[in-house]
VOPAGU-2260 file (C-alpha; in pm, 1 decimal, decimal comma):
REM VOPAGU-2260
SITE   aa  ch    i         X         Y         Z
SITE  UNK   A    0   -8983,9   -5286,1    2250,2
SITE  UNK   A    1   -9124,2   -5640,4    2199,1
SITE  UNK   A    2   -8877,5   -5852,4    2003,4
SITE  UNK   A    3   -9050,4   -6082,0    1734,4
SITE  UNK   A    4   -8850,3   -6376,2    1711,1
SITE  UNK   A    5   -8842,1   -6605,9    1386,9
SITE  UNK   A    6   -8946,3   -6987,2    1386,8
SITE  UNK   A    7   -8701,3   -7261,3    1499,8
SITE  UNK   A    8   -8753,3   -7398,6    1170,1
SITE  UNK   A    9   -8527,3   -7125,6    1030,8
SITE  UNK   A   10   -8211,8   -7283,9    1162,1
SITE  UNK   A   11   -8274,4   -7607,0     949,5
SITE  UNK   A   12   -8246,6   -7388,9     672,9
SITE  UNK   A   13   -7885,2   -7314,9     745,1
SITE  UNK   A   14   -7576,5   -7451,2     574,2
SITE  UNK   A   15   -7356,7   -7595,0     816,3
SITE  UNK   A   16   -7056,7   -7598,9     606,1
SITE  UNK   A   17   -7069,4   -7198,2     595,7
SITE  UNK   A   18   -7212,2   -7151,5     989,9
SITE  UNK   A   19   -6996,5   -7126,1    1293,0
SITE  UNK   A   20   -7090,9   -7094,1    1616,5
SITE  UNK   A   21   -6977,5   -6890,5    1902,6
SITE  UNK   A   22   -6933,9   -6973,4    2258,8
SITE  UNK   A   23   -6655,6   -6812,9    2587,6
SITE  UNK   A   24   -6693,1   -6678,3    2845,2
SITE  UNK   A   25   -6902,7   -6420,2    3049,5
SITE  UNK   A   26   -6665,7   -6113,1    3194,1
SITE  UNK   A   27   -6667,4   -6212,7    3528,0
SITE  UNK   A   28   -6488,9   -6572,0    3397,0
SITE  UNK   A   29   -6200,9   -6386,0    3110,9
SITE  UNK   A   30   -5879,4   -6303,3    3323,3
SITE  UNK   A   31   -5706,8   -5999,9    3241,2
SITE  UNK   A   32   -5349,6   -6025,1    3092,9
SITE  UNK   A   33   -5023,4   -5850,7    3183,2
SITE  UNK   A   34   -5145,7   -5583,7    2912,5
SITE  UNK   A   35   -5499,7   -5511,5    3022,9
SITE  UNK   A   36   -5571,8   -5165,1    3188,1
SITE  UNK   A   37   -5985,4   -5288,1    3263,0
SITE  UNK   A   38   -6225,0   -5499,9    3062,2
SITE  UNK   A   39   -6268,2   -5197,7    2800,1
SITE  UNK   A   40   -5918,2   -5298,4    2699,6
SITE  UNK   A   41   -6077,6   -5690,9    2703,6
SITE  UNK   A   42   -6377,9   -5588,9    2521,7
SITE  UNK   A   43   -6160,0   -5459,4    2267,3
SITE  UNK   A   44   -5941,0   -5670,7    2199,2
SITE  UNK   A   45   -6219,1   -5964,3    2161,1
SITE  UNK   A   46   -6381,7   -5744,0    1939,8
SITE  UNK   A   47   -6100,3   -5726,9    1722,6
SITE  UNK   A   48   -5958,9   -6084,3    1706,7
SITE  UNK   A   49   -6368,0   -6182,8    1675,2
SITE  UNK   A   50   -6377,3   -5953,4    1333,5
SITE  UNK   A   51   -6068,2   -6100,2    1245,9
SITE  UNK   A   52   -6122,8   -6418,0    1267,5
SITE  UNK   A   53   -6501,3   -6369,1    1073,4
SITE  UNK   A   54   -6280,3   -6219,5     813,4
SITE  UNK   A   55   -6110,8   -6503,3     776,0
SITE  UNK   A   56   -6345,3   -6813,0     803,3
SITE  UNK   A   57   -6567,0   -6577,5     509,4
SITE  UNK   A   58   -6257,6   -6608,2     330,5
SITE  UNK   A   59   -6306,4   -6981,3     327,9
SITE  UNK   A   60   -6701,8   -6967,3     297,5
SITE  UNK   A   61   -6842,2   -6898,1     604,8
SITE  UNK   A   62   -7116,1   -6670,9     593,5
SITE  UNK   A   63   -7322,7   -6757,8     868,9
SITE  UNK   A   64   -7254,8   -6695,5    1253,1
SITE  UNK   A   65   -7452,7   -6817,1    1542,2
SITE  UNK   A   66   -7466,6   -6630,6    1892,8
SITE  UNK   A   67   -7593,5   -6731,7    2245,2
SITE  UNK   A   68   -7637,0   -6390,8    2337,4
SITE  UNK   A   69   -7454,2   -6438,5    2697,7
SITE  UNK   A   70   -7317,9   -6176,5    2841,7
SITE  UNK   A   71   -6871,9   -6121,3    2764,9
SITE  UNK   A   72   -6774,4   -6287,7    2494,7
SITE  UNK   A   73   -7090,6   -6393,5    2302,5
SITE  UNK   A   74   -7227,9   -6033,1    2247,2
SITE  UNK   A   75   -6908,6   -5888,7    2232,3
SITE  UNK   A   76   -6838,4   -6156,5    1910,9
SITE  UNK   A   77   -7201,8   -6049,0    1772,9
SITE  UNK   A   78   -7088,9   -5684,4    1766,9
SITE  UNK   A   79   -6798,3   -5812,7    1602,3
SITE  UNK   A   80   -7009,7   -5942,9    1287,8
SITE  UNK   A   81   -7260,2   -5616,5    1289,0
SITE  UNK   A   82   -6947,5   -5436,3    1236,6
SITE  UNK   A   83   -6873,5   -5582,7     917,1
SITE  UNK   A   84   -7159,8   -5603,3     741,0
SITE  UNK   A   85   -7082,8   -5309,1     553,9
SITE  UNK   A   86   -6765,6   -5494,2     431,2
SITE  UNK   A   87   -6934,4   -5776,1     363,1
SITE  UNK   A   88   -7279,5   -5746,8     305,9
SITE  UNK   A   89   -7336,8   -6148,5     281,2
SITE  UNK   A   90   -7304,4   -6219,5     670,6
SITE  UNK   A   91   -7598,8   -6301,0     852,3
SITE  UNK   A   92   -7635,1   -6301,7    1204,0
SITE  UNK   A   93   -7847,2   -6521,4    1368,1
SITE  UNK   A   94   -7890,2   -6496,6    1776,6
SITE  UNK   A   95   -8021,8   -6775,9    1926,7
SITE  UNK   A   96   -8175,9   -6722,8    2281,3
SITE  UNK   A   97   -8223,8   -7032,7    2513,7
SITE  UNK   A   98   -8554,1   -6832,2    2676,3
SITE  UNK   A   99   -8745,4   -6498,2    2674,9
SITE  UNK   A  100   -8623,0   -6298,4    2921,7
SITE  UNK   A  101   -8245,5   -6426,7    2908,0
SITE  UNK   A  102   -8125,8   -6057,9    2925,9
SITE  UNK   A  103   -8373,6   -5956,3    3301,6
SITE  UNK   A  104   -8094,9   -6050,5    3496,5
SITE  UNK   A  105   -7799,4   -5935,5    3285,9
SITE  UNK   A  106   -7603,5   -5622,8    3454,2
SITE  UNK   A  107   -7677,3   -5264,5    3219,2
SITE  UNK   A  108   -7439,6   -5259,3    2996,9
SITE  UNK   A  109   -7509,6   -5620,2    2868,4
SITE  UNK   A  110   -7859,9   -5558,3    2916,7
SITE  UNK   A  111   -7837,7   -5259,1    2646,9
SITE  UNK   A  112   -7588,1   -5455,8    2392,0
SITE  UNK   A  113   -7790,0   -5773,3    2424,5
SITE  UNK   A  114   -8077,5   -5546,8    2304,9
SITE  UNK   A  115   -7898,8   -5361,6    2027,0
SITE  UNK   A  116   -7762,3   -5704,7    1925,1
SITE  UNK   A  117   -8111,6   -5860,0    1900,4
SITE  UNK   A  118   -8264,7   -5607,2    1750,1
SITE  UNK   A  119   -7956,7   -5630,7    1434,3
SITE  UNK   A  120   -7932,7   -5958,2    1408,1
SITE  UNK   A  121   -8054,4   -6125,0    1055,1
SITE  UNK   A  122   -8250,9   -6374,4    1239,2
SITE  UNK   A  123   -8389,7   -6423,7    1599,0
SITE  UNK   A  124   -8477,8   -6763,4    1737,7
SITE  UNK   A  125   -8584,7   -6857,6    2060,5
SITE  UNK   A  126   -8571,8   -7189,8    2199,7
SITE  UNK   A  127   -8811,1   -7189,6    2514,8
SITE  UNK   A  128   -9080,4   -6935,3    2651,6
SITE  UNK   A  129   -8916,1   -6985,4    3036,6
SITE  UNK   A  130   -8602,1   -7070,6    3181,6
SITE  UNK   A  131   -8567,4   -7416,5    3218,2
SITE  UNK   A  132   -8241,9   -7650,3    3398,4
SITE  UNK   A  133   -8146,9   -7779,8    3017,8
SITE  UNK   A  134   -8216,5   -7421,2    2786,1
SITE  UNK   A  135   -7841,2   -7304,3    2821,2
SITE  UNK   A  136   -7714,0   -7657,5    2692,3
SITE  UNK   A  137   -7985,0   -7683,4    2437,8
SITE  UNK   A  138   -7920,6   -7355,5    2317,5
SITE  UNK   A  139   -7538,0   -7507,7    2252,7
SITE  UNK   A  140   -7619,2   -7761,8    2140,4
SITE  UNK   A  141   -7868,9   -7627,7    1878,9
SITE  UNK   A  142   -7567,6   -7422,0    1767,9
SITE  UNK   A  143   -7332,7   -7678,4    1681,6
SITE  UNK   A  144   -7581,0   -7878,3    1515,7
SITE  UNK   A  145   -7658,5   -7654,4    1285,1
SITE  UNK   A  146   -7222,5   -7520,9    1185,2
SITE  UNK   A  147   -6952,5   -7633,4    1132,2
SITE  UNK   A  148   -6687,1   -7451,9    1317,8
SITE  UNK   A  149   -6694,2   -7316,2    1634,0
SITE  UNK   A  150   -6504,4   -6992,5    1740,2
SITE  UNK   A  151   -6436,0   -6963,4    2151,8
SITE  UNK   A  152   -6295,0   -6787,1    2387,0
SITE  UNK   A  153   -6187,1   -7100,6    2642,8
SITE  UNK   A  154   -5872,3   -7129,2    2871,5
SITE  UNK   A  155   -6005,4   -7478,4    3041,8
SITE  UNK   A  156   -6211,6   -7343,7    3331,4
SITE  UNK   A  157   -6543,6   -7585,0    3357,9
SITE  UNK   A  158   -6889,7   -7438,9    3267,0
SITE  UNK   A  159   -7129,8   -7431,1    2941,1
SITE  UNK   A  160   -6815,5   -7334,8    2748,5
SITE  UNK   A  161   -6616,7   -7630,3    2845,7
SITE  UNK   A  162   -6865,9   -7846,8    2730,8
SITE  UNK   A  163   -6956,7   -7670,1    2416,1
SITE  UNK   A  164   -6543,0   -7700,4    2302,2
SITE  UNK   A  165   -6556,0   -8048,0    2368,9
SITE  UNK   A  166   -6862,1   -8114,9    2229,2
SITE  UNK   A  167   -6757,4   -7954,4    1893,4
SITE  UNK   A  168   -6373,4   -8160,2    1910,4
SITE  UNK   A  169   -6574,4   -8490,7    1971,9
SITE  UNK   A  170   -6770,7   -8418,9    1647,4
SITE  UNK   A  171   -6420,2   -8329,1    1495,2
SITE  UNK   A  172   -6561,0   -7992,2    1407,9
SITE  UNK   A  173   -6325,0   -7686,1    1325,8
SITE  UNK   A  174   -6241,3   -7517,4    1655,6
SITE  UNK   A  175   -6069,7   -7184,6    1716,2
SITE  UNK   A  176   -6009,2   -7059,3    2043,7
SITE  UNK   A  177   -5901,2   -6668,4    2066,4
SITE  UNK   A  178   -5802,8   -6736,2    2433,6
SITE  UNK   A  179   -5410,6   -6651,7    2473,0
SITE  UNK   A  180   -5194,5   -6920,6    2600,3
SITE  UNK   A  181   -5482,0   -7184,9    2533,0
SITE  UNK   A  182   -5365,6   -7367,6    2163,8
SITE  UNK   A  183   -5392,0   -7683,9    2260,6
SITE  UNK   A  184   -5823,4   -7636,5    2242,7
SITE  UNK   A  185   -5815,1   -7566,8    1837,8
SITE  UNK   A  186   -5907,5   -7815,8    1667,4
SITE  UNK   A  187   -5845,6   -7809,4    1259,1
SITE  UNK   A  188   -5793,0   -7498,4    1242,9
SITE  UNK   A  189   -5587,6   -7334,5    1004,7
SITE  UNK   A  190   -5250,1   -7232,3    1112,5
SITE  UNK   A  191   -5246,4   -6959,1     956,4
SITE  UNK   A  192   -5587,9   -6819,8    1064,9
SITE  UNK   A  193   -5487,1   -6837,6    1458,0
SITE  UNK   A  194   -5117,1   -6651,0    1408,5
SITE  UNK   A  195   -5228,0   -6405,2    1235,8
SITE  UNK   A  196   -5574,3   -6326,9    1504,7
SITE  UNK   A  197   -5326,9   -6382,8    1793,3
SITE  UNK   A  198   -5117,7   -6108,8    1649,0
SITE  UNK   A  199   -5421,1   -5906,7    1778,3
SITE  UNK   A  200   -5318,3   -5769,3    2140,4
């Protein structure tokens, strides 16, 4: 099935003040924890502290989520906000793909959520026809320009995520990282809001 995707004018109609962005790792990069049997128990548990954290940024306004649509954590935190829509029937997804063909290379089981995740998503915008050097960047970069917050799943390794965090903390934006033992990367973010999502095991 041929995705349609919408025109890149679509995120300039965005509110930043109600958009966050996500951005962590792929699954190769997230280290399992004393408690985790595989990455099913990984998957979960990002899932979960993902949906709990949407919960509570829409309890402060935030309606709006924007996804890279990498493989680990950025479709895992997609599925998070298809799940509630349901609940909370305001949300809008909007996946934003650095080039056509991102998912060719991705291993099956991304391959398949990356599809089902397009295909739900509220709106669809690709940023180049072909891979180039700069698309993964852009694509982050596009992101943040157009929220306020960012939600991420970083523990300091280097990479796209790295830079994205400290991208978003330069621009003083609202950061929450759902990475255990890693508080010292939030930035604004309500005390609250990260005990009660690190409850989440």
């Amino acid at each position: 099935m041929r995705i349609e995707y919408d025109k890149l004018q679509i995120l300039n109609d965005i509110d930043p003040s109600r958009a966050a962005a996500f951005s962590g790792y792929r699954k190769e990069k997230i280290k399992l924890t004393e408690t985790d049997a595989d990455y099913t128990s990984v998957r979960e548990r990002i899932v979960r502290r993902t949906a709990s954290a949407v919960l509570l940024l829409h309890d402060q306004g935030y309606d709006t989520f924007l996804c890279g649509m990498a493989t680990g954590f950025d479709l895992w935190a997609g599925l998070a906000v298809l799940s509630l829509k349901k609940q909370l029937t305001d949300l809008r997804l909007i996946a934003v793909v650095p080039f056509r063909g991102q998912a060719q290379g991705f291993p099956y089981e991304f391959k398949e959520l990356h599809s089902a995740v397009l295909a739900a998503a509220d709106c669809r915008v690709c940023l180049h026809q072909n891979f180039t050097r700069s698309c993964f960047h852009e694509r982050n970069r596009a992101m943040l320009d157009h929220a306020s917050a960012l939600v991420c799943y970083y523990d300091g390794q280097p990479g796209g995520t790295a830079y994205t965090v400290d991208l978003a903390r330069k621009r003083d934006m609202t950061v929450l990282n759902l990475c255990d033992d890693a508080p010292e990367y939030n930035n604004k973010a309500d005390d609250r809001l990260i005990t009660e999502i690190m409850k989440i095991k």
